[in-house]
N, CA, C and O atoms as a MOPAC input file, in Angstrom:
PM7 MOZYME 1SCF
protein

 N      0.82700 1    -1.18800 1     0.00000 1
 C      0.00000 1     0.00000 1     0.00000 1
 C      0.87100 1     1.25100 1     0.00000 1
 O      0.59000 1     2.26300 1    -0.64100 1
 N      1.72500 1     1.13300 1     0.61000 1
 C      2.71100 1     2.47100 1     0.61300 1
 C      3.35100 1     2.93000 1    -0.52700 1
 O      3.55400 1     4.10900 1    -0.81800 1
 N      3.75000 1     1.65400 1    -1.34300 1
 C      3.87400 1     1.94300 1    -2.87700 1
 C      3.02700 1     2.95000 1    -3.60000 1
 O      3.55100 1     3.92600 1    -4.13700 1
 N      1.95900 1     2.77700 1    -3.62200 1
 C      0.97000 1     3.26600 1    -3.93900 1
 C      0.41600 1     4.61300 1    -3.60400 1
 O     -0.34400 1     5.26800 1    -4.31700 1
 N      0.88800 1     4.94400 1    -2.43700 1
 C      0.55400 1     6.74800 1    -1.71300 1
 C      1.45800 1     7.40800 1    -2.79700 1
 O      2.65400 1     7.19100 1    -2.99200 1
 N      0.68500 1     8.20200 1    -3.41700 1
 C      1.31400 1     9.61000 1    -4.00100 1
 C      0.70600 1    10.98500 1    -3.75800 1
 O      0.80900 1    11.91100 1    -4.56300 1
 N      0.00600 1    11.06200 1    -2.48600 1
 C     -0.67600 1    12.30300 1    -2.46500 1
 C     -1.35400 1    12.46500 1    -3.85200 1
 O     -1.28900 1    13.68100 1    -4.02900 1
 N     -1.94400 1    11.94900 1    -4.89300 1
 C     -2.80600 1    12.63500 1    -5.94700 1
 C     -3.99100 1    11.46800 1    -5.52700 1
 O     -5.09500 1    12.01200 1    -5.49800 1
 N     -4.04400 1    10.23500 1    -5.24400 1
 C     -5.06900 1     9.14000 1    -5.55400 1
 C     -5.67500 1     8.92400 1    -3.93500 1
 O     -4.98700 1     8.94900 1    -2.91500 1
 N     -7.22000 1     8.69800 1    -4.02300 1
 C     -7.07200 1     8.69000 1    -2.70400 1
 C     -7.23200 1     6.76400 1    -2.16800 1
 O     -7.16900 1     5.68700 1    -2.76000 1
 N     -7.37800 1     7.05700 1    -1.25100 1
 C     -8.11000 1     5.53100 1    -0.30800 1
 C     -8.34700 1     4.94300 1    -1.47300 1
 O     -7.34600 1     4.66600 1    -2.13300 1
 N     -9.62000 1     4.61200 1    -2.01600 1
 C    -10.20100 1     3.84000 1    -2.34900 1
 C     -9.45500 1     3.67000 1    -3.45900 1
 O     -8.95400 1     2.58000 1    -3.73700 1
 N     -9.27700 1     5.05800 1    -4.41100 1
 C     -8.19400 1     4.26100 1    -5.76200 1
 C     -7.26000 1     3.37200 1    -5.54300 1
 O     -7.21100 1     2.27800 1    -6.10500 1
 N     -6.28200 1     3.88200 1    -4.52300 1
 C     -5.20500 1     3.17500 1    -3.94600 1
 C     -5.91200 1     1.51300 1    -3.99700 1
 O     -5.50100 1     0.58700 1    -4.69500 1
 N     -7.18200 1     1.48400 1    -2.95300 1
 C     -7.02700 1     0.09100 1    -2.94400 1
 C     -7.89700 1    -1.06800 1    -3.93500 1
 O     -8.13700 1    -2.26900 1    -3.81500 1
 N     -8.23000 1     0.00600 1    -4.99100 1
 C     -8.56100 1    -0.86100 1    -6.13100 1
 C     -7.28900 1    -1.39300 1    -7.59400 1
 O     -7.42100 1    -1.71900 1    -8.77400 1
 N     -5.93300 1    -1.19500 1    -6.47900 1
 C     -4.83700 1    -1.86100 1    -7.62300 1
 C     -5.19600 1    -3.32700 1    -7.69300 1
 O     -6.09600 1    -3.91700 1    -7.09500 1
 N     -4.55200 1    -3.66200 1    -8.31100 1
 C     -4.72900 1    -5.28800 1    -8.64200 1
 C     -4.35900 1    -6.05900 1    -7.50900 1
 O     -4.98500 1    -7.03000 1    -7.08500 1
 N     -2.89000 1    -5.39100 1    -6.84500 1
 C     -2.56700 1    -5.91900 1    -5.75500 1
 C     -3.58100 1    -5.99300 1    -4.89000 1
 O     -3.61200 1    -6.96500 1    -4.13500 1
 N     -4.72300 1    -4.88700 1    -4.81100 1
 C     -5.56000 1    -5.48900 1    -3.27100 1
 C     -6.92200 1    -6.12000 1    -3.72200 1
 O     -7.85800 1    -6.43800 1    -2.98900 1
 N     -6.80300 1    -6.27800 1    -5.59000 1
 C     -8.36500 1    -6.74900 1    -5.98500 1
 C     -8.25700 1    -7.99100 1    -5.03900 1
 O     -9.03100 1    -8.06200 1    -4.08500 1
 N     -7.10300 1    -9.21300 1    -5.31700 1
 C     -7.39300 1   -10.41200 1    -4.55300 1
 C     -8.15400 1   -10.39500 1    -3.05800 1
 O     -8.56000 1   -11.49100 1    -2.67200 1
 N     -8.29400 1    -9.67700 1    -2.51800 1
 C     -8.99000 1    -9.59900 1    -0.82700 1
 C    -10.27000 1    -9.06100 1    -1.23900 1
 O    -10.61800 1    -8.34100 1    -2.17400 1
 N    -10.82000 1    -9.56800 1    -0.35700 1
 C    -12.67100 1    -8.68200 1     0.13500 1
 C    -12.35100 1    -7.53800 1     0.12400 1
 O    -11.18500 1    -7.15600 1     0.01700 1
 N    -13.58100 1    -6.63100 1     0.26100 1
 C    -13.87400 1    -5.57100 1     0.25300 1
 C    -13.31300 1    -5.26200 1     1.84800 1
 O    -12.29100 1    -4.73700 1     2.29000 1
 N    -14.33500 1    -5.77100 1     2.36800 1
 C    -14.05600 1    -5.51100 1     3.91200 1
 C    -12.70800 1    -5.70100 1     4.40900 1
 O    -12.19200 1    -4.82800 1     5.10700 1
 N    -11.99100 1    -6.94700 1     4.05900 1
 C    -10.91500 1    -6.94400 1     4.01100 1
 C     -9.57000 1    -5.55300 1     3.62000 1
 O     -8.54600 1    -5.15200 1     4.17300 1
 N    -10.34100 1    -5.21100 1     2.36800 1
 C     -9.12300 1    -3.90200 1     1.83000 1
 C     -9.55200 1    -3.20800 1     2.92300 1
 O     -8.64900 1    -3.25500 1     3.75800 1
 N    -10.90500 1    -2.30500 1     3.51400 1
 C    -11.32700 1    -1.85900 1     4.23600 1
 C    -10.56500 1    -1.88000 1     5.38600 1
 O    -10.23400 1    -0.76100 1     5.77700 1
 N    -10.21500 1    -2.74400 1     5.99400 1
 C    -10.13800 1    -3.16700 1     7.77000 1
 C     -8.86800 1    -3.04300 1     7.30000 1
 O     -8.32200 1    -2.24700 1     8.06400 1
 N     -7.89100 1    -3.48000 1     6.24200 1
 C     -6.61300 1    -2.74900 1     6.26600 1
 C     -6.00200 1    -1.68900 1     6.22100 1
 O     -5.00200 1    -1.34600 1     6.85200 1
 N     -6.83600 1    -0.93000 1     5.16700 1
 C     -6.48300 1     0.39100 1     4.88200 1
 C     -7.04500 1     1.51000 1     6.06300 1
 O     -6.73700 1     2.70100 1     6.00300 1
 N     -7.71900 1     1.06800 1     6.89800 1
 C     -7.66800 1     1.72900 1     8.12200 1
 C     -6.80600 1     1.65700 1     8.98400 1
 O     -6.47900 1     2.72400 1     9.50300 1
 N     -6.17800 1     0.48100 1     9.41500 1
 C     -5.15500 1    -0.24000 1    10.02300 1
 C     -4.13200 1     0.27300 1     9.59500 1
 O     -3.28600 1     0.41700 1    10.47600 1
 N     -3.73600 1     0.73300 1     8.26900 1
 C     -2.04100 1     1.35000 1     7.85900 1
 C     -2.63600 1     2.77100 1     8.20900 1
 O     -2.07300 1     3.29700 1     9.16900 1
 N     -3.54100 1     3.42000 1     7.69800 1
 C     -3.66600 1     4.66000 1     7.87400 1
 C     -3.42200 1     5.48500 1     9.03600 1
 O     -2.85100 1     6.56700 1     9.17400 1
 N     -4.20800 1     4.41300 1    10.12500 1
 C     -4.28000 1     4.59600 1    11.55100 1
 C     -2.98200 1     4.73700 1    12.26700 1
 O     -2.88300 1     5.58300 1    13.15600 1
 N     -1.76500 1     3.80500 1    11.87800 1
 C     -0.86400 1     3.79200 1    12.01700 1
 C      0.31300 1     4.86300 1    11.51000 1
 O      1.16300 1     5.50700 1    12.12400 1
 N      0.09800 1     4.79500 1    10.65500 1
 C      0.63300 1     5.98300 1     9.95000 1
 C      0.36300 1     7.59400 1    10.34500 1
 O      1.18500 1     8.42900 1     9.96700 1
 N     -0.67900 1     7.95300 1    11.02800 1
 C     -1.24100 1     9.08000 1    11.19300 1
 C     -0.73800 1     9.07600 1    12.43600 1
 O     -0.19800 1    10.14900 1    12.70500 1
 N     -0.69100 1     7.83600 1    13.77800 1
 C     -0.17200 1     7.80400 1    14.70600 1
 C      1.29800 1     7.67800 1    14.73900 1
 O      1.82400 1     7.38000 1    15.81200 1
 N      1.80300 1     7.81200 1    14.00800 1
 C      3.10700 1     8.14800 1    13.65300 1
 C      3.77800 1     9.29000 1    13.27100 1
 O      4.96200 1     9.50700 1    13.53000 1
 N      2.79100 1    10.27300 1    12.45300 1
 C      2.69400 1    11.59200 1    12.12300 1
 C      3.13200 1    11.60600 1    10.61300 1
 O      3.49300 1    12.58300 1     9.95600 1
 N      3.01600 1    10.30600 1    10.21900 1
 C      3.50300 1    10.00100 1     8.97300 1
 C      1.90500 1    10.74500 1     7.87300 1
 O      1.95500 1    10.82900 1     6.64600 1
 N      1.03700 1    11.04900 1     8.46700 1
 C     -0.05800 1    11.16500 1     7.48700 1
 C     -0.64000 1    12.64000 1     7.91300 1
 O     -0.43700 1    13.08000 1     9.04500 1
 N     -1.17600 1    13.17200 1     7.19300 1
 C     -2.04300 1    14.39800 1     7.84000 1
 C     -3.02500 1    14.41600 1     6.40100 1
 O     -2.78600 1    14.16000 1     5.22100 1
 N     -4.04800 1    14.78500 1     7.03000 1
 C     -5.77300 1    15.26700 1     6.52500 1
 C     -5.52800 1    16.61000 1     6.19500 1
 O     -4.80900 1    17.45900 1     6.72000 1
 N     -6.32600 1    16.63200 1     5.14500 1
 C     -6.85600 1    18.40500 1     5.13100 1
 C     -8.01300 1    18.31500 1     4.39600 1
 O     -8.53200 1    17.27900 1     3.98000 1
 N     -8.44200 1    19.58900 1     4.23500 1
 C     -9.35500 1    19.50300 1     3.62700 1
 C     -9.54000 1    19.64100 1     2.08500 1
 O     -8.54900 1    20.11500 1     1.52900 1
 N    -10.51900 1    19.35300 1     1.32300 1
 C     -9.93700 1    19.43400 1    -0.39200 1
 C    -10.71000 1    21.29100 1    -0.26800 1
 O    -11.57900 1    21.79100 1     0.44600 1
 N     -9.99700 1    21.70700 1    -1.15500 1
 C    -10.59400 1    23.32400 1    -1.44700 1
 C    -11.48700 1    23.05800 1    -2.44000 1
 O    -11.60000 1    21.96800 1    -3.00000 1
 N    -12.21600 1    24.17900 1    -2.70000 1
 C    -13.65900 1    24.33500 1    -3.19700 1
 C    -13.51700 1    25.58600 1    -4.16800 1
 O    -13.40800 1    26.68400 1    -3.62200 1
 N    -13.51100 1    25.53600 1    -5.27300 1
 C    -13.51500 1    27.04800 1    -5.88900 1
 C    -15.08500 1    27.31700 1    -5.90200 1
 O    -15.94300 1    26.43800 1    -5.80900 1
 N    -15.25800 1    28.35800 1    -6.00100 1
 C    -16.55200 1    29.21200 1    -5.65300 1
 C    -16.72900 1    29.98300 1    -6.70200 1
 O    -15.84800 1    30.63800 1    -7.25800 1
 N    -17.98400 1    29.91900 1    -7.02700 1
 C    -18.28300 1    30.26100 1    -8.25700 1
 C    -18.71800 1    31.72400 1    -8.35400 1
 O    -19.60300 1    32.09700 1    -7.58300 1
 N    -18.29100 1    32.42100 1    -9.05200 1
 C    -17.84200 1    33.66200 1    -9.40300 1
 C    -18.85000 1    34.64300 1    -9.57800 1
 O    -18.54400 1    35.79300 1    -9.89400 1

């Protein structure tokens, strides 16, 4: 999965590579929370928010 982080794709693209088609849904799910979680508790990750252009 870490392969895969490039800051442009999010969660779910990430885990529709081929590498995670083989697993359940729930499965990609319960992982990709599990690295994230970890990762964020690490300070390895940060959230923001997406911006919004506003229409003129």
């Amino acid at each position: 999965m870490l392969e895969q982080i490039d800051s442009r794709r999010s969660i779910s693209q990430i885990l529709s590579h081929a590498i995670f088609a083989q697993s359940e849904p729930e499965q990609r799910s319960k992982f990709a929370r599990a690295v994230c979680e970890r990762m964020w508790r690490s300070g390895h990750l940060l959230f923001g928010r997406a911006t919004q252009k506003l229409a003129g």
